[in-house]
TIVO-2410 file (N, C-alpha, C; in nm, 3 decimals):
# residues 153
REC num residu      c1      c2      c3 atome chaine
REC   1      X   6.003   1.475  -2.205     N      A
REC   1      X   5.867   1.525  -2.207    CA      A
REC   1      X   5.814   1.534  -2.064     C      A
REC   2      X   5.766   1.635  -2.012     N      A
REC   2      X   5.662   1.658  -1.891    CA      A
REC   2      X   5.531   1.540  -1.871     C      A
REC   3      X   5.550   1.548  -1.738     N      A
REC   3      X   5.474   1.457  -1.693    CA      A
REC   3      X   5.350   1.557  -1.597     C      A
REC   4      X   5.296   1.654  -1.630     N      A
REC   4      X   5.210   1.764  -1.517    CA      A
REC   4      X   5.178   1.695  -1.415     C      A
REC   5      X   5.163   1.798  -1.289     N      A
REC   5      X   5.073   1.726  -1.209    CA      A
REC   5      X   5.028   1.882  -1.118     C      A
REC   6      X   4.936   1.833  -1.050     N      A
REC   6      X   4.863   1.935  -0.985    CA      A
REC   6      X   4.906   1.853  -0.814     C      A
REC   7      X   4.968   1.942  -0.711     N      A
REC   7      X   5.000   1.913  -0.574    CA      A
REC   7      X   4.893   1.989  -0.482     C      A
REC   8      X   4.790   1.934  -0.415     N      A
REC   8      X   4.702   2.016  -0.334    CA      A
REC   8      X   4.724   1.994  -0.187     C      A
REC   9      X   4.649   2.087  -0.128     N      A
REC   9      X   4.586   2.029   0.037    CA      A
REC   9      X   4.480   2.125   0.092     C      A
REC  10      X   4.386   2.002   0.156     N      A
REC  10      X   4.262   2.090   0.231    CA      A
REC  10      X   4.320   2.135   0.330     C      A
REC  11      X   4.270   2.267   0.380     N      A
REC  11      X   4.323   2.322   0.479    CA      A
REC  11      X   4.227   2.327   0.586     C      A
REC  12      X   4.200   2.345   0.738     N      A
REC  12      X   4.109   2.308   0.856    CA      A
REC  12      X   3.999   2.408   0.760     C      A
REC  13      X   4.000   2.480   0.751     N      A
REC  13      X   3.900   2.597   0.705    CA      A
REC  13      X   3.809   2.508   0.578     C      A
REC  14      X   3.842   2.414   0.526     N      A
REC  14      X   3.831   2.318   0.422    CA      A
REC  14      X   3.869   2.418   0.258     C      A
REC  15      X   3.930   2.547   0.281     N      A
REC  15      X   3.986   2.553   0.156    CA      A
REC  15      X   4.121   2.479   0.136     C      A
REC  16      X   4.113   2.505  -0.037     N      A
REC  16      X   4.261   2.403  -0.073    CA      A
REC  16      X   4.347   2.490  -0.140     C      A
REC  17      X   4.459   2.457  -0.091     N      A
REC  17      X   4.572   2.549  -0.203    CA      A
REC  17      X   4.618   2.430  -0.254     C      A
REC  18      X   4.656   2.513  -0.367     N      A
REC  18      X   4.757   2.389  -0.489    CA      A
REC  18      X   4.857   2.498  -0.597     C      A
REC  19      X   4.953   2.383  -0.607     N      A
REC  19      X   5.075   2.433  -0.678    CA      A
REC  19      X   5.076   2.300  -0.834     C      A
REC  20      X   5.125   2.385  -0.891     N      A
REC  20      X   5.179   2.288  -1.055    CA      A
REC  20      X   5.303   2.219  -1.027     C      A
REC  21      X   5.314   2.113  -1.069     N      A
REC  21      X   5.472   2.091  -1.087    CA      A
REC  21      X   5.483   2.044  -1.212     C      A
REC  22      X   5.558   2.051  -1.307     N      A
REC  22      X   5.582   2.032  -1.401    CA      A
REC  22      X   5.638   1.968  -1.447     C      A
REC  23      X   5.752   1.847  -1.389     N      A
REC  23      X   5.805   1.726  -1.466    CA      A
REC  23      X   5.786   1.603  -1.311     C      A
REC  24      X   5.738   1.542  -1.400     N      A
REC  24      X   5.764   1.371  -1.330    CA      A
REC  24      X   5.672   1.330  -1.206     C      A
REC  25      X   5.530   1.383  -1.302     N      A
REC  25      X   5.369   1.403  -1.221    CA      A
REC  25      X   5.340   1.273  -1.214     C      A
REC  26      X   5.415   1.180  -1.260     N      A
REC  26      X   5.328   1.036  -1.246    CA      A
REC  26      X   5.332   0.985  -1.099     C      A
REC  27      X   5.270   0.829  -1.078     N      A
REC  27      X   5.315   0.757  -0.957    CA      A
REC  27      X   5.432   0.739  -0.905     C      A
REC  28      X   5.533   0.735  -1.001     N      A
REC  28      X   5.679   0.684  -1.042    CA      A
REC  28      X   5.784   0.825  -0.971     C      A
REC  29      X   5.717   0.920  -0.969     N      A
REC  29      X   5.781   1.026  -0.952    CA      A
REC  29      X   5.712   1.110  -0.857     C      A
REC  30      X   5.642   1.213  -0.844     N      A
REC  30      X   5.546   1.247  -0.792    CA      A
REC  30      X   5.488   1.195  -0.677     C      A
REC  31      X   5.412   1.118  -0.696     N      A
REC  31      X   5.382   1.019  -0.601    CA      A
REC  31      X   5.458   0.979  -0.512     C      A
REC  32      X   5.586   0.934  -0.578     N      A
REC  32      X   5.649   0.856  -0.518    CA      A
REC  32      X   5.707   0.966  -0.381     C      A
REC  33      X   5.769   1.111  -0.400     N      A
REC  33      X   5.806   1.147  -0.355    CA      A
REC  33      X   5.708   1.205  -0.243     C      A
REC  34      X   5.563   1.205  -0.274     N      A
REC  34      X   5.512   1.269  -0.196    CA      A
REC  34      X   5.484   1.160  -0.073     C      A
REC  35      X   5.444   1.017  -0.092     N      A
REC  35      X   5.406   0.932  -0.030    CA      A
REC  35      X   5.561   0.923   0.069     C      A
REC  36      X   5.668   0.954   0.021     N      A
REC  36      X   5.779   0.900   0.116    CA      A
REC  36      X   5.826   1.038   0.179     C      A
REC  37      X   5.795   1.151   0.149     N      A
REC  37      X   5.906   1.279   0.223    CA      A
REC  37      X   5.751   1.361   0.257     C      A
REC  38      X   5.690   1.346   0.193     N      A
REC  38      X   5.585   1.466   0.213    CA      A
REC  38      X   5.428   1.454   0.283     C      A
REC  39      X   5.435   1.418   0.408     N      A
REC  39      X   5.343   1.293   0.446    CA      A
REC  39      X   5.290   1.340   0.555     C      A
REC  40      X   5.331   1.489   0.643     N      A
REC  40      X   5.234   1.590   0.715    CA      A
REC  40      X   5.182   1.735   0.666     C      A
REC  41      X   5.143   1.759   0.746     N      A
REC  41      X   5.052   1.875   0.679    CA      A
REC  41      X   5.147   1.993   0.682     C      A
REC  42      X   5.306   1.973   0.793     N      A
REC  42      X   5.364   2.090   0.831    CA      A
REC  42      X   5.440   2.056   0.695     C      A
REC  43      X   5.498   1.954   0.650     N      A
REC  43      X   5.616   1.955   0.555    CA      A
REC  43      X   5.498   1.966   0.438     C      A
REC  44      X   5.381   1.960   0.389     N      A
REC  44      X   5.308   2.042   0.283    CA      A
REC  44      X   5.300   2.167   0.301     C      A
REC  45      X   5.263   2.209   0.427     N      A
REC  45      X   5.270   2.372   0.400    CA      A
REC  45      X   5.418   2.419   0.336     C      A
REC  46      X   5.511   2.343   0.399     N      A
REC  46      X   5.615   2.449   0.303    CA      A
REC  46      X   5.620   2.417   0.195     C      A
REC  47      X   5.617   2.307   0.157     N      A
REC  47      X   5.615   2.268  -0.033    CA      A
REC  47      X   5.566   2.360  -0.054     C      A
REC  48      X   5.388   2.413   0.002     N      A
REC  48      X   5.303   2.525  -0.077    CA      A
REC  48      X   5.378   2.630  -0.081     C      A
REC  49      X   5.461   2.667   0.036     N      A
REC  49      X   5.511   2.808   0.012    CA      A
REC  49      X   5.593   2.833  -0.138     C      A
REC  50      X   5.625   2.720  -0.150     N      A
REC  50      X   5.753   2.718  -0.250    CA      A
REC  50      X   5.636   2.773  -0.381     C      A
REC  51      X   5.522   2.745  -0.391     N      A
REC  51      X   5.464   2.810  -0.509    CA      A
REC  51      X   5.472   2.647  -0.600     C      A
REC  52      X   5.445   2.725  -0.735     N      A
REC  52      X   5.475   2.612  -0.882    CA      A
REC  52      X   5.666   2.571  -0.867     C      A
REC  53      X   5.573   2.419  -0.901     N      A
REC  53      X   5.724   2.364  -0.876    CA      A
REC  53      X   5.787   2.350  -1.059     C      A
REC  54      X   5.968   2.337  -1.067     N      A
REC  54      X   5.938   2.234  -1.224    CA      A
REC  54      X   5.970   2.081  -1.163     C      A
REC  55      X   6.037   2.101  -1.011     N      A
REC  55      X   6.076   1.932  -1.008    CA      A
REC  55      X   6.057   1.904  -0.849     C      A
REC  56      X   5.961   1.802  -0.799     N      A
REC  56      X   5.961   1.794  -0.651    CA      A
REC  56      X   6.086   1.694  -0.634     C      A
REC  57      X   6.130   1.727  -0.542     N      A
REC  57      X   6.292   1.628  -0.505    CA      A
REC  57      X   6.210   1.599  -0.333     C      A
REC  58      X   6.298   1.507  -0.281     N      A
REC  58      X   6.299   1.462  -0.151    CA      A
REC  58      X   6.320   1.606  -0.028     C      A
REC  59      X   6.386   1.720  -0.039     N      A
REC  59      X   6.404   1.813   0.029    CA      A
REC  59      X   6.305   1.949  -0.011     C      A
REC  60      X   6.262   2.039   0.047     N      A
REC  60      X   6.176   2.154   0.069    CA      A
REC  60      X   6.358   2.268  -0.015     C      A
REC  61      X   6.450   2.229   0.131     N      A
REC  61      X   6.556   2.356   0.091    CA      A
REC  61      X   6.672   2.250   0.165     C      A
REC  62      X   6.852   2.332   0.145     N      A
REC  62      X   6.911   2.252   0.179    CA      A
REC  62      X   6.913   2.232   0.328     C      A
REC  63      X   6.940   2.137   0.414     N      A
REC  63      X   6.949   2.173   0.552    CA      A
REC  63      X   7.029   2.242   0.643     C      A
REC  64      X   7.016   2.286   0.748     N      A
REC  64      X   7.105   2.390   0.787    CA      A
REC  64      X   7.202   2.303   0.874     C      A
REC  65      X   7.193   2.147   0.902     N      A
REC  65      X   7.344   2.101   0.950    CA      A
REC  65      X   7.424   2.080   0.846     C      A
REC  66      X   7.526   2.023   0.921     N      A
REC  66      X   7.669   2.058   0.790    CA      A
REC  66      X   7.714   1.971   0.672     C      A
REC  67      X   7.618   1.871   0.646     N      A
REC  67      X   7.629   1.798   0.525    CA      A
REC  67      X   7.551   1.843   0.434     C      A
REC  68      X   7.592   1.878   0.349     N      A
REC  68      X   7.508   1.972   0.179    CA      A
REC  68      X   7.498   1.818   0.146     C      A
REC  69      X   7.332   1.839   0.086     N      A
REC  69      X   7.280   1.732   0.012    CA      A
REC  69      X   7.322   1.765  -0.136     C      A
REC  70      X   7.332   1.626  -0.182     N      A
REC  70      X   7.331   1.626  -0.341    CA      A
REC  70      X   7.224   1.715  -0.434     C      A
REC  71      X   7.242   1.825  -0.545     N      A
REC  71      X   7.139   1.888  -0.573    CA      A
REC  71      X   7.061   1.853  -0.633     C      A
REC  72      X   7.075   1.709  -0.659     N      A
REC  72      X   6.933   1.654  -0.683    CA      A
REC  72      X   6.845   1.633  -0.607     C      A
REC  73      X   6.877   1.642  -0.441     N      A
REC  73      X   6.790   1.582  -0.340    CA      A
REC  73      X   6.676   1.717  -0.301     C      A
REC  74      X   6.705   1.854  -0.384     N      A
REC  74      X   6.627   1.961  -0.363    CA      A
REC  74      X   6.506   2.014  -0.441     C      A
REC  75      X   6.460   2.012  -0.419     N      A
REC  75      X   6.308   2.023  -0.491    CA      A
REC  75      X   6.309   2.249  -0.574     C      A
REC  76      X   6.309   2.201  -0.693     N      A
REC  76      X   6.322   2.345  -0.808    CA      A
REC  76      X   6.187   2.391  -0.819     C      A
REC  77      X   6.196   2.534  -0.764     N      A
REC  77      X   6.066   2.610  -0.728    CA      A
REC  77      X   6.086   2.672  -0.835     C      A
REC  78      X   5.958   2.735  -0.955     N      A
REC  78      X   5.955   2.864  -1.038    CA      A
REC  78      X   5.994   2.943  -0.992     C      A
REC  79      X   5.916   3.019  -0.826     N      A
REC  79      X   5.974   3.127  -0.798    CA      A
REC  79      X   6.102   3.178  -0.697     C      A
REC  80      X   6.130   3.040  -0.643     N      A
REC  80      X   6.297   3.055  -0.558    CA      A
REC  80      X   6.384   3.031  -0.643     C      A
REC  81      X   6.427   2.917  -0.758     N      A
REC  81      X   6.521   2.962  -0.837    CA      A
REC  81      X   6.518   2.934  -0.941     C      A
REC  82      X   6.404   3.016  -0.997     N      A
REC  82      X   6.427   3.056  -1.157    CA      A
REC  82      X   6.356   3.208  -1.174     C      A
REC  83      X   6.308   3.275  -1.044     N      A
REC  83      X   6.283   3.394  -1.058    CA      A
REC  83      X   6.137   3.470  -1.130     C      A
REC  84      X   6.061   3.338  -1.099     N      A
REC  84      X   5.868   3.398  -1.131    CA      A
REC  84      X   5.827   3.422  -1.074     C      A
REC  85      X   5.713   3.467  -1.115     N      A
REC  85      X   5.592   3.514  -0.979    CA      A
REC  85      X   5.595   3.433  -0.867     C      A
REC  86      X   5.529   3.387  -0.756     N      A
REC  86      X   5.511   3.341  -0.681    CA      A
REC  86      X   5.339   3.317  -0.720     C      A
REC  87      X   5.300   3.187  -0.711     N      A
REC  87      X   5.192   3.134  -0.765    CA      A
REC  87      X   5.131   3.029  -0.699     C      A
REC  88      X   5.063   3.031  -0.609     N      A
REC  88      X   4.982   2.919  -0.507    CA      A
REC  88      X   4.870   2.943  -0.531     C      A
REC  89      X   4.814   2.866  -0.606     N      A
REC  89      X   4.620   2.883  -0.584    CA      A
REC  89      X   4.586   2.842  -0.494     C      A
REC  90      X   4.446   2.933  -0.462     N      A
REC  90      X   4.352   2.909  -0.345    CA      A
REC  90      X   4.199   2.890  -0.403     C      A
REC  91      X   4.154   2.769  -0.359     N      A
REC  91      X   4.002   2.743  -0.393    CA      A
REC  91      X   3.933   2.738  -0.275     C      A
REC  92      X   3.812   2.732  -0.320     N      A
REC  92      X   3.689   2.775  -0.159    CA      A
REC  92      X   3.718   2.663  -0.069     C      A
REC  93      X   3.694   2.525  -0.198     N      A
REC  93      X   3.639   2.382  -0.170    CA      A
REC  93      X   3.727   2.305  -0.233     C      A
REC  94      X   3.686   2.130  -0.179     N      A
REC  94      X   3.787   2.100  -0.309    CA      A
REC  94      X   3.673   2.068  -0.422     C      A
REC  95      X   3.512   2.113  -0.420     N      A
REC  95      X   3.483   2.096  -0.515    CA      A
REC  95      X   3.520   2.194  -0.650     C      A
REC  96      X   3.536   2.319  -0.592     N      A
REC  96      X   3.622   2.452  -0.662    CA      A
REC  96      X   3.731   2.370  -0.730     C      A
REC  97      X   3.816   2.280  -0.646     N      A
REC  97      X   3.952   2.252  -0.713    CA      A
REC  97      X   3.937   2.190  -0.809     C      A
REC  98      X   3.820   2.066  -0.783     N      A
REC  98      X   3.849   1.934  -0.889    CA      A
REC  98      X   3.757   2.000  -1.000     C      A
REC  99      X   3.687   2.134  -1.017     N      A
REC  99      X   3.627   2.157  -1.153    CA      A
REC  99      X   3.722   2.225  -1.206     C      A
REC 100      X   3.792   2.272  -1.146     N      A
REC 100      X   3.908   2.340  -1.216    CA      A
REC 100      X   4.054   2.221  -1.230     C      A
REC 101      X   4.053   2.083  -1.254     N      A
REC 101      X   4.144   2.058  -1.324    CA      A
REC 101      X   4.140   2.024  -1.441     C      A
REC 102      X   3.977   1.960  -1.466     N      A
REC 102      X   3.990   2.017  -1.623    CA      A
REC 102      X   3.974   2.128  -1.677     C      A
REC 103      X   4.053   2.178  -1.656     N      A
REC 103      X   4.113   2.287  -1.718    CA      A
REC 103      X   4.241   2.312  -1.685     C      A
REC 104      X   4.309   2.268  -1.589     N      A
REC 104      X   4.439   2.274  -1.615    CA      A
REC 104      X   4.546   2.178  -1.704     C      A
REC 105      X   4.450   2.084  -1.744     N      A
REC 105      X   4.526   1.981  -1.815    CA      A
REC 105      X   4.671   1.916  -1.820     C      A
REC 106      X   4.667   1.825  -1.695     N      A
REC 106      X   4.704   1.814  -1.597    CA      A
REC 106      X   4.683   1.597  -1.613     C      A
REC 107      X   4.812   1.551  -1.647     N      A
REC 107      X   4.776   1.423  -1.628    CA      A
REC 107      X   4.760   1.354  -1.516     C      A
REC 108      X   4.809   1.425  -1.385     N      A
REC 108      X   4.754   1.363  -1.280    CA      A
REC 108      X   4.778   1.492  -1.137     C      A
REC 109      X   4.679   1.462  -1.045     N      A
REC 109      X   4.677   1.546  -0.918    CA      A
REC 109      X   4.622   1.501  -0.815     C      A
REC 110      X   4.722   1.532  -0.737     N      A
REC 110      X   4.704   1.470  -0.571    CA      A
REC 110      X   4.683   1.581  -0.479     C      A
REC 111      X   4.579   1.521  -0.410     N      A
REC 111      X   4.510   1.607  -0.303    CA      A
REC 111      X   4.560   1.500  -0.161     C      A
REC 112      X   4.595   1.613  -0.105     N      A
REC 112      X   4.610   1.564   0.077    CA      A
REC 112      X   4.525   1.604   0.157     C      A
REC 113      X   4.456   1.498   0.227     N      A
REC 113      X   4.291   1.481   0.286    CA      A
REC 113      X   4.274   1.429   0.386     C      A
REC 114      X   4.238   1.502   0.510     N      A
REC 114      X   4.211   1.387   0.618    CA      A
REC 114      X   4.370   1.271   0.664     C      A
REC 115      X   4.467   1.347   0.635     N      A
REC 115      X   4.581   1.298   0.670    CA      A
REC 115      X   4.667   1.188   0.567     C      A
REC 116      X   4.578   1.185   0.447     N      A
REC 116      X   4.642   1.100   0.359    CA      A
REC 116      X   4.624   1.172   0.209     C      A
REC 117      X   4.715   1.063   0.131     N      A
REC 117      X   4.684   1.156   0.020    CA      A
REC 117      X   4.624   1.034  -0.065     C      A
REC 118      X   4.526   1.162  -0.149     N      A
REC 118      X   4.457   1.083  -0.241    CA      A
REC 118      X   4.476   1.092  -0.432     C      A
REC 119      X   4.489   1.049  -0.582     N      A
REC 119      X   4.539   1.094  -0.635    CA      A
REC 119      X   4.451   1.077  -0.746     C      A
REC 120      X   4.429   1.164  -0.858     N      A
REC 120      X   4.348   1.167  -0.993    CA      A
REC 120      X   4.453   1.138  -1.087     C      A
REC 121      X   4.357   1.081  -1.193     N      A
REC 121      X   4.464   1.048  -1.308    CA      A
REC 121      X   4.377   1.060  -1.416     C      A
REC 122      X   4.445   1.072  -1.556     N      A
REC 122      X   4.337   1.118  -1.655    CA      A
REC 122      X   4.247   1.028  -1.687     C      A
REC 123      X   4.221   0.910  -1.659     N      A
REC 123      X   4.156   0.811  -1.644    CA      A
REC 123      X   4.011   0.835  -1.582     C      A
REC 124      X   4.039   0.964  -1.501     N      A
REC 124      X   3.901   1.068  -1.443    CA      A
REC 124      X   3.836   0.909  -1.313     C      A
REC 125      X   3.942   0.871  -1.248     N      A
REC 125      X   3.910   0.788  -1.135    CA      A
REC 125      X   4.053   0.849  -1.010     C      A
REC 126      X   3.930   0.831  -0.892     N      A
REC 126      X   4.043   0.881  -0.795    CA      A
REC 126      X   4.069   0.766  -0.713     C      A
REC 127      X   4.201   0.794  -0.600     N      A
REC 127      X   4.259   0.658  -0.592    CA      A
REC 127      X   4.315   0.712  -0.465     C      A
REC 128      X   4.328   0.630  -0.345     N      A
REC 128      X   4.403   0.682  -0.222    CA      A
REC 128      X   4.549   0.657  -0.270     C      A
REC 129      X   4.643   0.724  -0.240     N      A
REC 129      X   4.816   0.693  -0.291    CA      A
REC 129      X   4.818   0.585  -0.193     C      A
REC 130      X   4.849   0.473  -0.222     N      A
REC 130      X   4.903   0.371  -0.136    CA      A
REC 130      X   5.043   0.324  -0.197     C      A
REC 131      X   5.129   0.284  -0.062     N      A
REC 131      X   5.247   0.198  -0.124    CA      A
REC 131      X   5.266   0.122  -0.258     C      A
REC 132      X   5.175   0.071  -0.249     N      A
REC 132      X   5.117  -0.062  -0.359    CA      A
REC 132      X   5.110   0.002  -0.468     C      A
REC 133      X   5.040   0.091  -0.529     N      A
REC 133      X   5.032   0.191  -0.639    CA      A
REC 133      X   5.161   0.290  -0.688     C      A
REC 134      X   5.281   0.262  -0.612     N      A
REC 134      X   5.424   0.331  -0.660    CA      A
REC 134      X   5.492   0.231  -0.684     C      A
REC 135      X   5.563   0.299  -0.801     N      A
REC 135      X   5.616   0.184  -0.871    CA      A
REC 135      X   5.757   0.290  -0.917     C      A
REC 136      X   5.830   0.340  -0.766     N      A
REC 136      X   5.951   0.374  -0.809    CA      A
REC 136      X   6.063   0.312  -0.875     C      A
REC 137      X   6.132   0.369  -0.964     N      A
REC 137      X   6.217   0.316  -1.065    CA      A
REC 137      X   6.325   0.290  -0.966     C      A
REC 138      X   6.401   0.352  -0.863     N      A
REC 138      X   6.482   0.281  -0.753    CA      A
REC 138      X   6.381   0.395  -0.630     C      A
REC 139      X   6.463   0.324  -0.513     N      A
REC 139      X   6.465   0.381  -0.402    CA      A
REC 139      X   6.512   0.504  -0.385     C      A
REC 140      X   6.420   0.633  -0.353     N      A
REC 140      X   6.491   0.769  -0.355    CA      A
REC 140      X   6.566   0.758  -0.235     C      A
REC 141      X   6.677   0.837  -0.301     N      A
REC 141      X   6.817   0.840  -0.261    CA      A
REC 141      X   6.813   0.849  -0.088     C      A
REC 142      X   6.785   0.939  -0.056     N      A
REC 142      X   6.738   0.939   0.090    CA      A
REC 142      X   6.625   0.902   0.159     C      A
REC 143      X   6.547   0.816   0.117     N      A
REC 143      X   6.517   0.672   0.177    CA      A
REC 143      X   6.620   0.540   0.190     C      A
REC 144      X   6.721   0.538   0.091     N      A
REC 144      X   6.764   0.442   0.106    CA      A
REC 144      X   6.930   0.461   0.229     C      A
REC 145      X   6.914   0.566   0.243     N      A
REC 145      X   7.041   0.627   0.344    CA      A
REC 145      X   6.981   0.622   0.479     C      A
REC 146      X   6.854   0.642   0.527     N      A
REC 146      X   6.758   0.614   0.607    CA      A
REC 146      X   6.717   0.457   0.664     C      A
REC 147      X   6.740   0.383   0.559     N      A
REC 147      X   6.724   0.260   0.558    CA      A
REC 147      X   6.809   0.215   0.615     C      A
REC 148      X   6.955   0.267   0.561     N      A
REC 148      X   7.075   0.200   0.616    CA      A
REC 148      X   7.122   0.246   0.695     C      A
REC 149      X   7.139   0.326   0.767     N      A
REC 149      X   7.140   0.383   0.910    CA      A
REC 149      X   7.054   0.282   0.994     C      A
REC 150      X   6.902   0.277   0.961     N      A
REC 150      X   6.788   0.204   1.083    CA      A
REC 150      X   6.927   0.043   1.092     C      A
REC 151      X   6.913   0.002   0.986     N      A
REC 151      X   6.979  -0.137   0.983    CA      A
REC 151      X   7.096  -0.137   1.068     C      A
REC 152      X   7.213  -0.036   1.036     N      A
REC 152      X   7.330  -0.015   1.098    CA      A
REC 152      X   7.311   0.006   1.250     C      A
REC 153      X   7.190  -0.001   1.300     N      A
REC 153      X   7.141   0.036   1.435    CA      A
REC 153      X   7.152  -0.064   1.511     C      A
***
């Protein structure tokens, strides 16, 4: 079963674009990935490019040195490979955004603000994403290859 979530960011202009993703919107997932891979404004802009997601993974696309990541480590766009529209909303404000998530019905959505991200849950309370509030089921895969490299140092 889907877990929705709504992925945003204010932009200097203070409009926000946002994309859907469609499985594994919780803290556990979602969160998790955004708080550990997705944590400037340059590596959000390309998430946005990517449009509606169905699955955010640790990678944007594969990298262009010569080790191919595992294809789980790549994040599945609607419209790079499964062939939809290309679909990024744009709101004025983020007050534009947050009246429009009820209505997207949407169990949870994170907005990136002022350099951090902040996250809604249907609970209709918002929450800064902190460490403390993820409660990944393991260590994504490339954090923990990251880890062990620093150590091996």
């Amino acid at each position: 079963m889907a877990t929705r979530s709504l992925i945003a960011m204010v932009n200097p202009d203070s409009s926000v674009h946002s994309i859907y993703c469609h499985y594994d919107g919780n803290l556990g997932g979602v969160g998790c990935m955004l708080h550990y891979y997705y944590n400037s404004s340059e590596q959000i802009n390309r998430l946005m490019e990517l449009g509606h997601l169905v699955e955010l993974k640790p990678l944007v696309a594969a990298p262009e040195e010569s080790e191919t990541p595992q294809e789980d480590e790549i994040t599945v766009a609607y419209h790079r490979d499964k062939g939809h529209d290309l679909n990024v909303e744009v709101f004025a404000d983020t007050d534009d955004w947050v009246r429009d998530l009820y209505i997207q019905e949407v169990e949870y959505a994170y907005l990136f603000i002022r350099s951090k991200w902040v996250y809604f849950s249907i609970k209709n309370e918002w929450n800064e994403l902190l460490q403390t509030h993820i409660l990944c089921v393991s260590k994504p895969k490339l954090l923990e290859k990251e880890l062990e490299m620093e150590q091996a140092a």
